[in-house]
N, C-alpha and C positions, 0 to 999 in steps of 0.2 A: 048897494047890491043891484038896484035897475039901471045903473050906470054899463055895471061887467057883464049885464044879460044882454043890454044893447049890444054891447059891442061884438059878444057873441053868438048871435042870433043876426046880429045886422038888424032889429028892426029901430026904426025913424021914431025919436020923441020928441025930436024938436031940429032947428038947423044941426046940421052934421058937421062936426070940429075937421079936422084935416087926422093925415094919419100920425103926423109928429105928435101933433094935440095931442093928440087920443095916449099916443105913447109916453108921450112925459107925465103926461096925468095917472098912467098906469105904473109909471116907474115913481112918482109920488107916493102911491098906495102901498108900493111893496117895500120900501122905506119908511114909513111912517106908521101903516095899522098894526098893532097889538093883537089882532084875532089871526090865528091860522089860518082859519078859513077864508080870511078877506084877501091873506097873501100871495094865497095858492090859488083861489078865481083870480086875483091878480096876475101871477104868472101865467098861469094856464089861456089867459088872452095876449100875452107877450106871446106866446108859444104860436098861437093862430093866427099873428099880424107878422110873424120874424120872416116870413117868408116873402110875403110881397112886400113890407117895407126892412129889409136886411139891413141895410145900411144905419137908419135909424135906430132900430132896437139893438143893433150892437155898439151904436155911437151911444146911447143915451143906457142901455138897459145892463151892458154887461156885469160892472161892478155891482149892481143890484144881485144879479144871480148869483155871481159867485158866492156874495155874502150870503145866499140862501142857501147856499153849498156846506158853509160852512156854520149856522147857525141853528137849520132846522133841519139835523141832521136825523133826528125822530119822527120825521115823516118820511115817507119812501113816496109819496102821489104827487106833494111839491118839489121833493129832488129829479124827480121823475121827469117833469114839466120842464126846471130848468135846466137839467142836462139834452132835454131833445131841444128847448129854445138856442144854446149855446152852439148846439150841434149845426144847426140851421142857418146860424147867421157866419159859421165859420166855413162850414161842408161847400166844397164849389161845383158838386155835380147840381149842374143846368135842368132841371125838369121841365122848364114850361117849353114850347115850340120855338124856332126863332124863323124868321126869314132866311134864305140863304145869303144875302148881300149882308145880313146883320151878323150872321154867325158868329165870325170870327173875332168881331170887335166886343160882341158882347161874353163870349170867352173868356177874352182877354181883364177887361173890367171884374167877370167873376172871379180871377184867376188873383186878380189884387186886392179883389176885396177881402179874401181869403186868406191871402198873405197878412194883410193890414191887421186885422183881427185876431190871427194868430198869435202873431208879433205880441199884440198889446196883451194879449192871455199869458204869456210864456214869460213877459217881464219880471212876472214873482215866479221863479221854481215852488214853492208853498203851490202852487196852486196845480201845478202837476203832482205834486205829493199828495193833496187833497184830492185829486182824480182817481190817482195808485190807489188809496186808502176806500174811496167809496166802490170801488171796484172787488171792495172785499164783500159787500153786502148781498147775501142771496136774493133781493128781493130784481125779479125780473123787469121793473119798471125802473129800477136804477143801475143796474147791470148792463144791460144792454145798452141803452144811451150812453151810458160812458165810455165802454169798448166805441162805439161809432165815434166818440166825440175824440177820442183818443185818437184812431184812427186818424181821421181829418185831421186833428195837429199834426200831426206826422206825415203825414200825405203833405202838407204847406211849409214846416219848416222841420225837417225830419232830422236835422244832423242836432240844431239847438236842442231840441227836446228829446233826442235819442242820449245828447251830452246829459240832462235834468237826470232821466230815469236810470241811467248808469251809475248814477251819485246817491240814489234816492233808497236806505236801506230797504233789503229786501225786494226792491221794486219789478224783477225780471220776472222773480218765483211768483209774485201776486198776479202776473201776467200769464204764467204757466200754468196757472193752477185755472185758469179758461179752459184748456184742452181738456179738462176731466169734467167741464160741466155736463151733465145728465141731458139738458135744454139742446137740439142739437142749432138753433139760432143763433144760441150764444158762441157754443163749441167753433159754428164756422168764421160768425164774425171774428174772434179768437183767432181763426186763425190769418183771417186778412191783417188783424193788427199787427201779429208777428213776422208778419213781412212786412210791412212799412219798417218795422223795429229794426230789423235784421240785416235792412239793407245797406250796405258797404260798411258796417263796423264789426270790426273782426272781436274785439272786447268784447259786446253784446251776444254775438255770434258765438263764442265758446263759454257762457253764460248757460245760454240756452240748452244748447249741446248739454253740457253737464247736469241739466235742468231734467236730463233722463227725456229730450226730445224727442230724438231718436226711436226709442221704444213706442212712447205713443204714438209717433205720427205714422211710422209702421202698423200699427195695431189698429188706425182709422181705417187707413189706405187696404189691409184687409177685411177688416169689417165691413168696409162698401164695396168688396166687389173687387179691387183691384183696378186692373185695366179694364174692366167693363164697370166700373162705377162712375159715379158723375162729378159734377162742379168741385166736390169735396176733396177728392182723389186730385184733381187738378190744386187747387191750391195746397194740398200736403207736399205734393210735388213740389211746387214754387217755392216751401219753405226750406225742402231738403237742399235744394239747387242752391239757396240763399247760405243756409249752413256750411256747405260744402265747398262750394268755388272759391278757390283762390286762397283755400284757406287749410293750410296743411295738419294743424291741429287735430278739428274735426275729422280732415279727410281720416288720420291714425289711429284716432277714438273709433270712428264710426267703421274701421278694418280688425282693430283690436275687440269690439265691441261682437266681433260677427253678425255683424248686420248686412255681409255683402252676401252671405248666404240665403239672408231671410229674403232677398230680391230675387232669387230663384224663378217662384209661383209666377212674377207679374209678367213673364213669357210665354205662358203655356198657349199654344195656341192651339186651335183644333182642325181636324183636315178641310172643312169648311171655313173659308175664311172670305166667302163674297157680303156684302151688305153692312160694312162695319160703318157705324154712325163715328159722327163728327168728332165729339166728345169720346169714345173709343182710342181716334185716332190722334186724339190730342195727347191724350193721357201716355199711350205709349211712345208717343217720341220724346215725352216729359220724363221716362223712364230710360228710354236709352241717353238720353241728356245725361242725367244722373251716373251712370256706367259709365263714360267719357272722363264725365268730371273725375271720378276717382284711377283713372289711367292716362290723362291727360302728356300730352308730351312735353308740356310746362310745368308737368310736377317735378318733384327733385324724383332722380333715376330708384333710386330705392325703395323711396315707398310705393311709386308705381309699378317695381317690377314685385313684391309684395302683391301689391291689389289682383295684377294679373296671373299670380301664382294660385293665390284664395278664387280666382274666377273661375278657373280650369280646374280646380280641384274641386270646389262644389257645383260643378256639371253648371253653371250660368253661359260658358263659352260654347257649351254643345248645346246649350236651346237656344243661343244668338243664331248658331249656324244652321238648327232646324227652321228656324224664322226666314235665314237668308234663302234656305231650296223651297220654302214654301211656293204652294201657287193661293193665287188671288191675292195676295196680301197687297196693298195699297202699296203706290208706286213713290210717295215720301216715307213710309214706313219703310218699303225696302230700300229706298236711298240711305235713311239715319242707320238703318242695322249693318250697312255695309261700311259707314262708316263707323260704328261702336265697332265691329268686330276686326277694324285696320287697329285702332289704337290698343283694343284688347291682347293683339297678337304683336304689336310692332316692338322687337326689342327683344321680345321672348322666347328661346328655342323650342322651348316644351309647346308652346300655344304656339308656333308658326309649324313645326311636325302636327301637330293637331292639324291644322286647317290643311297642310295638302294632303292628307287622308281622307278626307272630305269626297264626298260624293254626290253629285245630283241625283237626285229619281227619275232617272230616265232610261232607255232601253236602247243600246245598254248601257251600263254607269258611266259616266264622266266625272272626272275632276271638278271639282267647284272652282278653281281657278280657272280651267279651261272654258268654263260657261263664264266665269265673268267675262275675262276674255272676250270672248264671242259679242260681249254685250259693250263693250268698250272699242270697237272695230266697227261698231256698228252704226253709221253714222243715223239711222230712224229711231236709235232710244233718244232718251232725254238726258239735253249736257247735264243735270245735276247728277244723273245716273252714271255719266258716264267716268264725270271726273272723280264719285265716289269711290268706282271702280278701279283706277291709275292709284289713286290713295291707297285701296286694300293692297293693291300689286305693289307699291312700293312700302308700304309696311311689312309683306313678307317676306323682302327681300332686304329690310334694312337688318345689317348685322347678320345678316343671315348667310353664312358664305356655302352651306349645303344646300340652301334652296336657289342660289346663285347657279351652282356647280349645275342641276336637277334640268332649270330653264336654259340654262347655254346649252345642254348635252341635248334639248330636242333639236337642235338645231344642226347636229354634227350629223356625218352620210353614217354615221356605223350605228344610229341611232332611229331615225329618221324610219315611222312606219307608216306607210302608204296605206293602211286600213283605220286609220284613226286621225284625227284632228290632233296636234301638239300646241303646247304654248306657243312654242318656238316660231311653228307654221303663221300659227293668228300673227305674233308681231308682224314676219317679214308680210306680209299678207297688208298687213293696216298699215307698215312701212313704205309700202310701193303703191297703196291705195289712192284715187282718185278725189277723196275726200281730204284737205288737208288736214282738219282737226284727227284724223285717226292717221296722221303721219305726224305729227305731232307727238299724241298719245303714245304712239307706238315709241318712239323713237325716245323718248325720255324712261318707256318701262323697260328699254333693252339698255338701256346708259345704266339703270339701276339693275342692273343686273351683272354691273360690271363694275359697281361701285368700289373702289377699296379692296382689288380684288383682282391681284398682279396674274391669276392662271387664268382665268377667267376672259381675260383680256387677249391674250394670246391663244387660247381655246380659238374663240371666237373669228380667228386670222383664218384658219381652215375649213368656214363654212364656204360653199362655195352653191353658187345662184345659173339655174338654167334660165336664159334670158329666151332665146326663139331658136328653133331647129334649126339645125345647121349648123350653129353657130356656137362654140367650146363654152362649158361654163365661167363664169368670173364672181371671184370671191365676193363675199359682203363689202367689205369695205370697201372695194372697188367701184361695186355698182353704190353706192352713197355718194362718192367722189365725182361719181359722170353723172348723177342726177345733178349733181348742182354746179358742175360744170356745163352744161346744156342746157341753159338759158332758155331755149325756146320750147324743149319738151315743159319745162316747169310752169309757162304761162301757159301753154295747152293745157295741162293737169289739173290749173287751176289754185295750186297751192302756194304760188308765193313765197311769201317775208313768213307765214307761219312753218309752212313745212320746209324753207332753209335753216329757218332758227333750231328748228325740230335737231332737221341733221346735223349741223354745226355741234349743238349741246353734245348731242351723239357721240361724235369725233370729238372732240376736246375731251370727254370723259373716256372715252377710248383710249386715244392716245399717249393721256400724261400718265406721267410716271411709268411707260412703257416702251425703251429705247428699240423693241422689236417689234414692237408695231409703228413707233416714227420712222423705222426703215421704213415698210412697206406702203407706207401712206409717201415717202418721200421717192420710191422705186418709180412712183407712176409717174412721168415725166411732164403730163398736163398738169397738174394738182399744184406747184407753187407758181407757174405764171398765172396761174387762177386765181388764187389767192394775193399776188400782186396787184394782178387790175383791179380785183375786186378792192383791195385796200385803198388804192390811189386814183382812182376815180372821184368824183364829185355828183355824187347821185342825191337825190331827194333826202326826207326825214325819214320817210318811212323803212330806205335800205340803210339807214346809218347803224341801226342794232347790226343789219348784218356784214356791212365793215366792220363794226369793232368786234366780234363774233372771227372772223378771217382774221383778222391784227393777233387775238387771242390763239386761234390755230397755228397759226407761222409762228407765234412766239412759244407754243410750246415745242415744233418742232426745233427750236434754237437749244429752248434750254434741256430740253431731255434727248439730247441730239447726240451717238456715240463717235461720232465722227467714222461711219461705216463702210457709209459714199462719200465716193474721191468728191462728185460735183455738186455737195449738197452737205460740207459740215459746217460746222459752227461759224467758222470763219469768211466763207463763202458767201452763206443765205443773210448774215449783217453786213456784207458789201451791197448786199442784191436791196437789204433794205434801206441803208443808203444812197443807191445810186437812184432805183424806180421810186423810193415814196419819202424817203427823207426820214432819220430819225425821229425828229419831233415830231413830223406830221403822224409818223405810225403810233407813236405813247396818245399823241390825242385823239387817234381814232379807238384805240383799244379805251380808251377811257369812253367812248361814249355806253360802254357795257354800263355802266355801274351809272351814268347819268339818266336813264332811262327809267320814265316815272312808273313803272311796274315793276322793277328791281326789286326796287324797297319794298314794297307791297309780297313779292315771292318772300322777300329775305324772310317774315316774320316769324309763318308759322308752316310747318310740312303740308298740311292738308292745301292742296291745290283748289281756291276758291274763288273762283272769278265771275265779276259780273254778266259778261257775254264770252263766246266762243272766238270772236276776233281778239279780246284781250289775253288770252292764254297765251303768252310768250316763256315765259320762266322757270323753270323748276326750283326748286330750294335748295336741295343737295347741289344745283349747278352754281347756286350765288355763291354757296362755300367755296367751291373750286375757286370761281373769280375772283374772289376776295386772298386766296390761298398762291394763288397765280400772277395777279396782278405785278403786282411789286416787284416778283424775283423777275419776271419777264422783265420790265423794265429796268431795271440793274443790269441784267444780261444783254440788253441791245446796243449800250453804251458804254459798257464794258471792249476795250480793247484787246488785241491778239494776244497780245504782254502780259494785259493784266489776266486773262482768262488761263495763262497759261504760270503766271504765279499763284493765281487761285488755286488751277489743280495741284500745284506744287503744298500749298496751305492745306489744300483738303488730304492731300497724300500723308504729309508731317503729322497733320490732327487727326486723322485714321490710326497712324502710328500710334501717334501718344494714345489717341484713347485703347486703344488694343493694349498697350504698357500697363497705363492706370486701372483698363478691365480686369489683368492678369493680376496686379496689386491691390487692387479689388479684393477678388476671388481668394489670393493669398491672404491679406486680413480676416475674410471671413472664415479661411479656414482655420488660421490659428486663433480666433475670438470663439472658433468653436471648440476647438483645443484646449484651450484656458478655460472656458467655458466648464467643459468638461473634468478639466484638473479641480478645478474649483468643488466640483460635485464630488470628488473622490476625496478631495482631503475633507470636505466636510464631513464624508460618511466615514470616513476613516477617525476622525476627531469623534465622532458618537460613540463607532464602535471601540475605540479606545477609552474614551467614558466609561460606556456600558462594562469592559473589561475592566476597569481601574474597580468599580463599584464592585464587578462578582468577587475579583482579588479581597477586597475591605470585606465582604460576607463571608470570604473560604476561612481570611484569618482570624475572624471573630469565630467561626465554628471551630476552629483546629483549639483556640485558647476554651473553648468550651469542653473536648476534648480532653485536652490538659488536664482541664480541672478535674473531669469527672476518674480520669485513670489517677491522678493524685490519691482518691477518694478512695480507690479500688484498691491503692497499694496500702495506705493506712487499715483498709480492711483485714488485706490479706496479712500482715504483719501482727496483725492484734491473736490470728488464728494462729501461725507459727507459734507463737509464746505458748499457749495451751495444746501443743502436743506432747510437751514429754508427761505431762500426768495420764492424757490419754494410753503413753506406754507401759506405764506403771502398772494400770489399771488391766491394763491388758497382757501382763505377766501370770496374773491372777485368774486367769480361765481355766477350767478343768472339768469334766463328769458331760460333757456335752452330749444332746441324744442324734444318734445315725440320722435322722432328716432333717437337723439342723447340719449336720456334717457336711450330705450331700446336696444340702442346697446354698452351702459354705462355695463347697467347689464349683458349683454353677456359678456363682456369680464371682467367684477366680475368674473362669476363664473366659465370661464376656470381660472381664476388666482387662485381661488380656488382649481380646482381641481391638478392643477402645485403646491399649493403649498405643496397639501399632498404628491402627488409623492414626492415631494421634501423632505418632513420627513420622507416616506418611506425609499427612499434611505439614509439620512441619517444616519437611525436609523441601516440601513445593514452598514455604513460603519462605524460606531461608534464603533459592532461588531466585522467588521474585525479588526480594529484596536486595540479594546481591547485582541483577539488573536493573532494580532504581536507583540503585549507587552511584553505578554504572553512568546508567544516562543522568541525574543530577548534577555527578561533576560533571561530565560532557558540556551538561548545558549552563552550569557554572563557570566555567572556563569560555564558553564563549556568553558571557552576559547574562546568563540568566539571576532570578530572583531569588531571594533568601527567605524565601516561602519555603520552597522545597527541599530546605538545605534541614529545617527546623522539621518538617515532615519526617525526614529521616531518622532523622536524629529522635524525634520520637518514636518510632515504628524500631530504632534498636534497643529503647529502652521497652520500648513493650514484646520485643522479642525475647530479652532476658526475662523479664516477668513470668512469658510465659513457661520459657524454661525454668524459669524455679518453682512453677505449677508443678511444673510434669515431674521434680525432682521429689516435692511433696507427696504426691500420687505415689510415685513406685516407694518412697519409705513405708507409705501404708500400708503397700501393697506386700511387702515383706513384712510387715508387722501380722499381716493378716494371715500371713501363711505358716509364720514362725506359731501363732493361734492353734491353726487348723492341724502341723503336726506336733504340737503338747497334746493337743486333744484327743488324734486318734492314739500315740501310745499309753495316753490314761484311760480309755476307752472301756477298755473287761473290766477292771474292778472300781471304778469309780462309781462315787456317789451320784446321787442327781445334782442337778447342776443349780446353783444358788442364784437367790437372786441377785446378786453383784453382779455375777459373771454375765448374766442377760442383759444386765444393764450397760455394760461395760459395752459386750459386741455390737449392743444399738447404737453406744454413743459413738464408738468407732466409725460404725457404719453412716451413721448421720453426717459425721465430719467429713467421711469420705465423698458424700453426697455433695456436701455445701463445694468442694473443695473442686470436684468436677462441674457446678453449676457457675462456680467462680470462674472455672477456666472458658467453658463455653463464652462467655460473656465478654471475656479478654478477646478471646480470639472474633467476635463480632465489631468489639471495639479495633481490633489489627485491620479488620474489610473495610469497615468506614474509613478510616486514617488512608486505607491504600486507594481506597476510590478516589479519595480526595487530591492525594498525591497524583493520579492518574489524570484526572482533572488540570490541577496546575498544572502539570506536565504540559497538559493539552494548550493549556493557555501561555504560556511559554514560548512554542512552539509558532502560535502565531504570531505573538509579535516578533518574532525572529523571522517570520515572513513581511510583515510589516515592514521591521528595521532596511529586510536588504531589498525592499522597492523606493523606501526614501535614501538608501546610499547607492540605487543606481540611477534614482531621479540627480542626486548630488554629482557624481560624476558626467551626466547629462549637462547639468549646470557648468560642473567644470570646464568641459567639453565647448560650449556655447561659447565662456568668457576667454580659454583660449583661442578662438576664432576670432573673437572681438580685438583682442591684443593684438592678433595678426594682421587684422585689417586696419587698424592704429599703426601699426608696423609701418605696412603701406603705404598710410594715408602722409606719415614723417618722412617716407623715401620720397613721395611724389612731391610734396611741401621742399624739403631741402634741393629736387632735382629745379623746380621753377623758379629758388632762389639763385642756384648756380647759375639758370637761363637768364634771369634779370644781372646777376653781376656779370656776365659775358656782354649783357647788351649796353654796360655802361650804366645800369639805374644801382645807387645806393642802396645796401642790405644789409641789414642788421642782423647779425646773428643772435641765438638765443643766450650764448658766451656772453657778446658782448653786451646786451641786454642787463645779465646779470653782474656784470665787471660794473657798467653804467651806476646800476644801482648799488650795489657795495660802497663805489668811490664815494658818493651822494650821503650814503649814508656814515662813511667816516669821517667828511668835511663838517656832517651837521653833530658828530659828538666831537671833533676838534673845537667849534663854536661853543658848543658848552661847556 
């Protein structure tokens, strides 16, 4: 124990061992002693010496630690020790001072030794899984050291160990579960680790993401403040940035998720915006970062025009553009928000009508275009400002052919207002400017303004330029054409190789694919020997962009050339390039475009981003053209009279056919929509023929139901016939009856009377109808109908008779009852009282007379059912009889078709026999079909003679 106090305390007991000594002897102890305590003063002096001798304690101590890692995992004071000792001999941040001549070298050495160590830690994965694992333990003295020590792995050999923890179960979520710690030390190292982790693996990456990231780091980035929060906020940022770039997944989740709306807040600004700290200004360019990333012009077109649909719709694109009229806001602040709010709007109609709505706060309103403007012509901003500004202008005018249309027309005289500033004005204004970078600038946002954009281009023919009193005005493109014909005004101006390049792009985007504006640029009779000397000359490196820039002009005048002018067509200006500059020589000047080590550099990305303002040559949209142009121009210059003129003949024929094949086209589509359509009606026709086949199978299960029941009803009524004649019997026997039975005899005579004429009223109606469902049944029999309704009838005439032998019943009673009523009145004076037989008699009479009318009523309910039903089939009869004659006039259609078809067979045998007549006229052998078959007969009688 006065060995470890030595050593840490530093006091002298005797000679001093060296520091390796001291350490092997300390790594003997932590190997060897049986007491906790002996182990952990043992490390905890590794831990006090790993710094100034690193080398050593990691050469000698490490396998020592680990296995305390792993052994005395029920102490948290010795785990403690050895994850800060491990942490130390691996971590390569330099604390102590260095000399400046030593700096770098000893960097470097830290930088290996760190490597070296790493290396030797990561050889077992177990031992990154023992990291993951102790990183579970709340206790703060092993928690935090391991996050650090983690860290530092990763930091040294990030991809191998990023490979370990991606394997390692669970291992992401045990890292995740950091951001919820309570400790905000831990919380943040946390999240330094997760960017080491995060970096360039996209596996890990949508790990995390799922890992419900998003949310929390949101939820920090609020809790401190936002954009006025500190270091915290910055590295939330660095994580989001890490998630998100380049990585289409996340970008989806994190749009699907609505988390572009929760970005909203971190723009608010206030009207006060002077004195913003370092750390402020950090945080929000780390937030518009972020917005970029998820609209980037390298994402796929869809999910980015997505992202910028969700931006404009939860108001993120109208606090970009409060941001942008702000005053005071720091002048890289408003650099990145002018560029967040180009890619936010580039591509999208709804967010570019947004932005030229836009207003300044000033007196009075201006366009917020018009103020960038202002600020891009202005050669005393700053180039970063200036070329963020060319960027927003060419974002709201890519795709854009209304806001195209908007910046050409300030340009036009019927437009043109003298009490206001125009876009239009600032171009030609920074176009003719004595500063070359804003002839430059200008000349590339008027080319984009004419991008892909055949009226626009022609528009632009009739602006026309007051040059000095006196003196007539001359179009735009005129005065482009004399500035860089005039040689010596251009070195006076100052602008050179940048503002011819400027114009050149200008006019090459101008004029291609525009055979009425190559007139007018070919009308001016200086313009092609300008372009000749300029090609065929032998000038410096520096005018060689602007030979092959002239190579490219002439060559577009060739090929989009309508042969308009007698002294300037096609055929002409490829003698002229022959005679003055030679074929080859001109392909290999035009080829110096695309040799040109800034080329490459435009090609990559739209945003205009250049180290200095001398190297600003290129635009992007102009390398397209050149790469678009190249090739046909050179096909074209080497192309002869002949061939150029069996090409147009190729182009005329292939016009043709495709105009054929478009019409054949067109006719497919229509009859696939035709068929299409036949296909839908015979389906619905096939259900609704179903559905009719099925009511049919219900009508004739009801009618046999029907049946059955009047079966029942005739059995009924047959059993009461047999039991009439005793009733008459019975009723010979009446006599002595009293006067109110008499007269209430006769009452009820003459309603039976009047029941019974209703009752031949009705009959006589439904004798009628029946005689018109006869009627129409055969009708519809005769032409195809069903034997549904044949059997309908056929029942409704036997329950007609039925009901006539009702009615025949009734009126015998009915005379039974009267032949009663006069016995009665002439026994009336001297008769007895009346017996009870005789009462009985007239009840039962009358009863049966009752039953015998409840019976009929009944029948005659059963004859309305039966006829509804009949009316029914009818009905359904009826349709398929419409049915029937739309598939026999679809039939005769068919017919119709295949005799055309035979006709044109006809035809096709008259045109066949006419070309054989023409082959046997010219002497060539032909075979008839005769003879064909004569051939094969004989063939075949030789081969049954052989058998």
């Amino acid at each position: 124990m006065n060995f470890f106090r030595g050593v840490i305390t530093g006091q002298a007991t005797g000679p001093q061992p060296t520091g390796a000594e001291t350490i092997q002897k300390l790594c003997d102890r932590v190997a060897s002693s049986t007491l906790l305590e002996d182990r952990r003063d043992a490390v905890r002096a590794l831990k006090s010496l790993s710094k100034k001798y690193r080398m050593e304690v990691g050469t000698q101590a490490m396998d020592h630690l680990i296995n305390i890692l792993q052994t005395d995992r029920s102490d948290s004071e010795i785990l403690g020790y050895a994850l800060d000792t491990l942490y130390n001999i691996i971590c390569n941040d330099e604390e102590e001072e260095q000399d400046e001549s030593e700096d770098e070298n000893a960097q470097k050495q830290t930088d290996d030794l760190g490597a070296q160590f790493t290396e030797k830690f990561i050889q077992d994965p177990e031992h990154i899984t023992l990291l993951l694992t102790l990183l579970e333990e709340f206790d703060f003295h092993v928690r935090w050291p391991g996050v650090k020590l983690l860290t530092a792995l990763l930091k040294n050999q990030g991809v191998q160990v990023q490979g370990i923890v991606l394997v390692s179960p669970m291992g992401v979520s045990r890292l995740m579960d950091l951001l919820a710690d309570s400790r905000e030390v831990i919380r943040n190292d946390g999240l330094l680790l997760l960017q080491q982790l995060t970096k360039g693996n996209a596996a890990i990456q949508k790990i995390v993401a799922f890992e419900n990231a998003f949310e929390r780091l949101l939820e920090i980035i609020s809790d401190e403040g936002c954009s006025d929060g500190g270091i915290v906020v910055e590295d939330c940022l660095l994580l989001l940035l890490n998630l998100l770039k380049n990585n289409s997944s996340n970008q989806n989740f994190f749009k699907e998720g609505s988390y572009i709306q929760k970005m909203k807040p971190w723009f608010e600004v206030g009207d006060d915006n002077s004195g913003w700290s370092a750390q402020k200004v950090t945080n929000l360019h780390l937030m518009l970062q972020l917005v970029r990333v998820m609209v980037s012009p390298v994402n796929s077109p869809g999910a980015t025009a997505s992202c910028q649909k969700s931006m404009y719709q939860c108001g993120l694109l109208q606090q970009l553009c409060t941001i942008l009229m702000a005053t005071g806001v720091p002048a890289d602040i408003l650099t990145e928000t002018i560029n967040t709010v180009s890619e936010v709007i580039r591509g999208s109609q709804v967010n570019q009508d947004y932005f030229a709505s836009v207003n300044a706060p000033s007196n009075p309103p201006r366009p917020a275009i018009v103020v960038l403007l202002m600020s891009m012509v202005n050669e005393r901003q700053p180039f970063v400002l200036r070329c963020a500004v060319l960027y927003c202008f060419q974002c709201f005018l890519y795709r854009n052919q209304k806001g195209q249309g908007e910046i050409v027309s300030t340009l036009l005289p019927s437009t043109i207002d003298a009490n206001s500033i125009s876009a239009g004005q600032l171009l030609c204004g920074g176009l003719f400017s004595v500063d070359s970078l804003s002839n430059w600038c200008a000349a590339v946002a008027l080319a984009h303004a004419l991008q892909d954009n055949l009226t626009q281009k022609e528009q632009l023919l009739r602006v026309q330029l007051a040059t000095s009193l006196g003196k007539p005005p001359v179009s735009l493109l005129q005065q482009c054409t004399n500035i860089l014909s005039q040689g010596d005004k251009i070195v006076r101006r100052g602008s050179k190789v940048q503002t011819r390049v400027g114009l050149l792009m200008l006019l090459c985007t101008w004029i291609s694919n525009c055979p009425i504006a190559v007139t007018h640029f070919l009308h001016n009779q200086d313009n092609v020997p300008f372009l000749t000397a300029q090609i065929s000359e032998n000038l410096g490196e520096d005018e060689r962009l602007v030979q092959g820039l002239c190579a490219l002009l002439l060559g577009i005048c060739i090929y989009y050339n309508d042969n308009s002018l007698e002294n300037y067509t096609k055929e002409k200006l490829k003698q002229l390039i022959e005679k003055r500059i030679g074929k080859e020589n001109f392909v290999e000047k035009l080829g110096f475009i695309t040799k040109h080590e800034l080329y490459s550099r435009a090609a990559l990305k739209p945003q205009p981003i250049f180290p200095s303002p001398e190297q600003m040559l290129f635009d992007h949209e102009f390398t397209k053209l050149v790469k678009e142009l190249e090739g046909v121009i050179t096909k074209a210059v080497h192309k002869s009279s002949e061939e150029d003129k069996k090409e147009e003949e190729v182009k005329k024929t292939l016009e043709q056919h495709d105009n054929i094949v478009t019409q054949y086209k067109e006719l497919i589509r229509e009859q696939d929509a035709q068929i299409q359509e036949l296909k839908e009606q015979v389906a619905s026709m096939t259900t609704q023929t179903d559905q009719m086949q099925a009511t049919i199978s219900q009508q004739l299960s009801q009618i046999q139901q029907h049946k059955d029941q009047y079966n029942i009803l005739k059995l009924k009524l047959g059993k009461d016939s047999q039991s009439q004649p005793s009733t008459q019997a019975d009723g010979s026997q009446v006599n002595g009856l009293q006067t109110e039975e008499l007269s209430q005899l006769r009452e009820e005579l003459e309603e039976l009377r009047k029941q019974h004429t209703l009752l031949q009223t009705q009959v006589g109606d439904k004798d009628a109808l029946i005689d018109s469902l006869k009627s129409a049944a055969q009708t519809s029999e005769s032409s195809g109908g069903g034997s549904a309704n044949t059997e309908l009838l056929q029942e409704l005439e036997a329950l007609k008779s039925q009901v006539q032998s009702q009615l025949a019943d009734i009126n015998q009673l009915k005379t039974e009852r009267q032949e009663l009523l006069r016995r009665a009145e002439a026994g009336a004076a001297d008769a007895a009282p009346s017996s009870d037989g005789t009462s009985d008699a007239i009840k039962e009479l009358e009863s049966r007379l009752s039953a015998q009318m409840s019976e009929t009523e009944r029948l005659k309910e059963s004859q309305a059912g039966l006829e509804q039903q009949l009316a029914s089939a009818t009905s359904t009869v009826a349709i398929l009889q419409t049915e029937k004659s739309k598939l026999q006039s679809e039939l005769q259609e068919s017919k119709k078709e295949q005799d055309d078809l035979l006709m044109l067979l006809a035809d096709q045998d008259q045109k066949i026999h006419g070309l054989k007549q023409r082959l046997k006229d010219l002497g060539e052998p032909v075979e008839d079909e005769d003879d064909i078959d004569a051939r094969e007969q004989t063939s075949d009688e030789e081969d049954e003679d052989e058998d």
